[in-house]
C-alpha positions in Angstrom: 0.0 0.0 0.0 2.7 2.5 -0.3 2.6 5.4 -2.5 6.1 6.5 -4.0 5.2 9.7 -6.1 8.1 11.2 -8.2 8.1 11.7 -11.5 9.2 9.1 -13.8 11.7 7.8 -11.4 11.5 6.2 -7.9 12.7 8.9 -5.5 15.7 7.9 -3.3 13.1 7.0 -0.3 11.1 4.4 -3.2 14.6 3.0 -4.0 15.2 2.8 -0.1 12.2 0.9 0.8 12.6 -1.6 -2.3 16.1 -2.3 -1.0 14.2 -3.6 2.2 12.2 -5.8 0.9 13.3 -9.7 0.9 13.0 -12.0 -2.0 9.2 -13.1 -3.2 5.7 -11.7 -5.0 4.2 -8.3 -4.7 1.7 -6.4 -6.1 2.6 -3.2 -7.4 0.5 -0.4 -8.6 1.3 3.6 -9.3 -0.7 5.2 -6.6 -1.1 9.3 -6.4 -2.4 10.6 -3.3 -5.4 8.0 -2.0 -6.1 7.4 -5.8 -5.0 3.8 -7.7 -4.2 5.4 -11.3 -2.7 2.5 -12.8 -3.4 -1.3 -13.3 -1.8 -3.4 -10.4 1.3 -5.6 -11.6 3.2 -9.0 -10.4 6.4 -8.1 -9.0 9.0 -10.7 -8.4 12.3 -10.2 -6.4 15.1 -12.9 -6.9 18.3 -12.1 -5.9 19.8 -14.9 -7.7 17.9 -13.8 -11.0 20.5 -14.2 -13.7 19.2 -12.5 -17.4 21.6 -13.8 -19.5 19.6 -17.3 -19.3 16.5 -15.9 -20.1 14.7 -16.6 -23.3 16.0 -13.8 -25.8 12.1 -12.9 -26.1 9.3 -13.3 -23.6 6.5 -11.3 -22.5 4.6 -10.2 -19.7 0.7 -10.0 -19.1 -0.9 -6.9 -17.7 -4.3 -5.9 -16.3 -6.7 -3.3 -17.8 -5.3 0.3 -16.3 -8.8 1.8 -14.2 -10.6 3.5 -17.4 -8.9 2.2 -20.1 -10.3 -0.9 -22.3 -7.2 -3.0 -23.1 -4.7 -3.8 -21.4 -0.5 -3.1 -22.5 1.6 -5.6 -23.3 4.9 -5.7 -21.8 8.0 -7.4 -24.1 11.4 -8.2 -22.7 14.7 -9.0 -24.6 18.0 -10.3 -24.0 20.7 -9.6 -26.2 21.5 -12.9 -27.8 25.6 -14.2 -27.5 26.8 -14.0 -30.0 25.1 -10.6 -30.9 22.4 -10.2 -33.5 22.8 -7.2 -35.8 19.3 -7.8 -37.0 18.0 -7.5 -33.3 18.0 -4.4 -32.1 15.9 -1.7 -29.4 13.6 -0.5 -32.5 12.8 -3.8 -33.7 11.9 -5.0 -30.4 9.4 -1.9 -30.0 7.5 -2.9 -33.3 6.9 -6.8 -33.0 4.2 -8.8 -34.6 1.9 -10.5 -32.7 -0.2 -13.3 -32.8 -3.6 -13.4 -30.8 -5.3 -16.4 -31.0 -4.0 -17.8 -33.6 -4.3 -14.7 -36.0 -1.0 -12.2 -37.0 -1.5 -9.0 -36.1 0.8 -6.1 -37.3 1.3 -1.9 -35.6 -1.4 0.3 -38.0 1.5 3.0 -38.0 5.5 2.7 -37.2 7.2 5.6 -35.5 10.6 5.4 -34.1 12.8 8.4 -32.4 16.5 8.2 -31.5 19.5 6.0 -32.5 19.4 2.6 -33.4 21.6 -0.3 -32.5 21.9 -4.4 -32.3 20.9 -5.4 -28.4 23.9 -6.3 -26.3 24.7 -9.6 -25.3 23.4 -10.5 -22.3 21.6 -7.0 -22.2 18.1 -7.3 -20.2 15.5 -4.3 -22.7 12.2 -4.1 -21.9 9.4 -1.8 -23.7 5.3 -1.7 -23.1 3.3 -2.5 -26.1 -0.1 -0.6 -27.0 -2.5 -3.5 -28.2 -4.7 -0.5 -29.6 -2.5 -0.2 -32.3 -2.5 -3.4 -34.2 -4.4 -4.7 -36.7 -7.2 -6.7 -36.8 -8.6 -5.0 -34.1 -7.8 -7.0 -31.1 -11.3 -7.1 -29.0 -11.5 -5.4 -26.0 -13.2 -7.5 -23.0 -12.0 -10.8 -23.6 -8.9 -13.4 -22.8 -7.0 -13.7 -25.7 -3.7 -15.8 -26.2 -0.9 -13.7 -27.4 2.4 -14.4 -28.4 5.5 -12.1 -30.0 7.7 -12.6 -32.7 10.6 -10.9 -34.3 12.9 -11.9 -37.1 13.4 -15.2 -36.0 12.8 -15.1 -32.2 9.5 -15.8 -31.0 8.4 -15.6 -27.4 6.5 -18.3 -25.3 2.5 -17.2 -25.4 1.0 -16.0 -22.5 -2.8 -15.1 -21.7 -4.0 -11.9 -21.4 -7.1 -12.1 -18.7 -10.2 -10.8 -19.5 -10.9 -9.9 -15.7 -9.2 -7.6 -13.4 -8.6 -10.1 -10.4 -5.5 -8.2 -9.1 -7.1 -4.9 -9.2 -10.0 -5.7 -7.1 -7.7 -8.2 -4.5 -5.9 -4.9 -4.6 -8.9 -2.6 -3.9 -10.3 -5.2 -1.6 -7.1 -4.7 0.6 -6.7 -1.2 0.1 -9.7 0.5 1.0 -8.2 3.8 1.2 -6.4 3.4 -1.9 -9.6 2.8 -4.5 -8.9 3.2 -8.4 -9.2 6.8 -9.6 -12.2 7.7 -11.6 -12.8 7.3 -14.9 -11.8 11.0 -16.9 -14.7 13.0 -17.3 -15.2 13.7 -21.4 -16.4 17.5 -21.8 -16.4 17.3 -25.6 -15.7 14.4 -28.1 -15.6 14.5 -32.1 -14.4 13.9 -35.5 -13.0 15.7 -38.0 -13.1 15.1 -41.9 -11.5 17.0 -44.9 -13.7 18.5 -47.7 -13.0 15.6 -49.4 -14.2 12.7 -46.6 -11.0 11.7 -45.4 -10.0 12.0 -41.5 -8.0 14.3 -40.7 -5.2 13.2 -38.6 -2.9 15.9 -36.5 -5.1 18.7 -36.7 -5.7 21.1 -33.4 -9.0 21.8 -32.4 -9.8 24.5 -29.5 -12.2 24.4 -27.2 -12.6 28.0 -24.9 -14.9 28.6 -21.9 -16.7 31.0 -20.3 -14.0 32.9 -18.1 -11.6 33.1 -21.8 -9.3 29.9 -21.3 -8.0 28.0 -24.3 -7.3 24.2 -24.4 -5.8 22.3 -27.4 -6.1 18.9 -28.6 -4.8 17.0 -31.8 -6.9 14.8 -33.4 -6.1 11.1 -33.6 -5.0 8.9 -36.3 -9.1 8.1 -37.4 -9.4 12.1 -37.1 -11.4 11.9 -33.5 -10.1 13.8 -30.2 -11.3 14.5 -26.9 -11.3 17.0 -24.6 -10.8 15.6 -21.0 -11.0 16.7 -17.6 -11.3 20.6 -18.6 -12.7 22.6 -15.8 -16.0 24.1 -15.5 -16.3 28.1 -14.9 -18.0 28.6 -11.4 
């Protein structure tokens, strides 16, 4: 039930309370305040947990994040010995999956920074966004996925349909219930003169007291304004 705050990085007092705790399971979940406002998570700790035995692909099942309709998909990799040149941190980011039998591929690839082969025995994780492959992977319901890239293909693993370890979670946590869903002010779609969405474009939305907030529309051309505040 502790709450570590920070940024994007466990603060010295997180990494201090970690450091305490003995080898075995937790559940972790980002908590801010008295609000859950993530999914809750397996941890393992194993001090003897060596990565360079570790499948070079594997992945790891997540629960449905409070609000959200499916759940991410995290993918691990270990830099293969001898190294692969064809293996590397972007292809890792964009793998093919297949869910239940059928391939499913990213709708759109987009990749920022350098890129270079994994290192051998290198542990490189990343969190996959199952709302951006195609066919549409259906919210709802346990599917069986599995990853593969190049020629490395990870063992499957099940993606629940339930969110058991969020309610043990919020069962044990009273005071620590998941935040609520974000209140949509506005929601739409916009098309070109010629019927086709229009993806990247801004659309602003201005109340009462003269405040201004942005939002780019989506890849199918929709946005949504979230969470704006009302004038009193």
């Amino acid at each position: 039930g502790e709450s570590f705050g920070g940024t994007g990085e466990l603060t010295q007092s997180a990494r201090r309370r970690f450091g305490w705790l003995g080898n075995g399971e937790y559940l972790v979940a980002l908590c801010i305040g008295y609000w859950r406002c993530s999914n809750v998570s397996r941890l393992t700790l194993d001090s003897d947990f060596d990565g360079s035995v570790e499948p070079t692909l594997s992945l790891v099942s997540l629960e449905v994040a409070p609000g959200g309709k499916l759940p991410f998909l995290g993918i691990r990799a270990v830099g293969p010995t001898p190294q692969d040149p064809k293996l590397t941190n972007e292809t890792i980011a964009f793998p093919k999956l297949v869910v239940d039998g059928v391939e499913r591929n990213l709708k759109t690839l987009k990749w920022v920074g350098p890129v270079a082969p994994l290192e051998s025995g290198k542990i490189y994780t990343r969190i996959l966004d199952l709302d951006g492959y195609e066919p549409a992977i259906e919210p709802g319901k346990e599917h069986t996925v599995k990853a593969i890239v190049g020629k490395y293909e990870s063992a499957p693993v099940v993606i629940p349909a339930d969110n058991l370890l969020g309610q043990q979670w919020d069962i044990a946590t009273k005071k620590l219930p998941p935040v609520p869903p974000p209140r949509i002010v506005l929601e739409g779609k916009v098309t070109g003169l010629e019927g086709k969405v229009a993806e990247g474009y801004q659309v602003s939305l201005s109340n009462l007291s003269g405040s201004v907030f942005k939002e780019s529309t989506k890849q199918d051309g929709t946005y949504q304004f979230i969470n704006v505040p009302q004038v009193r």
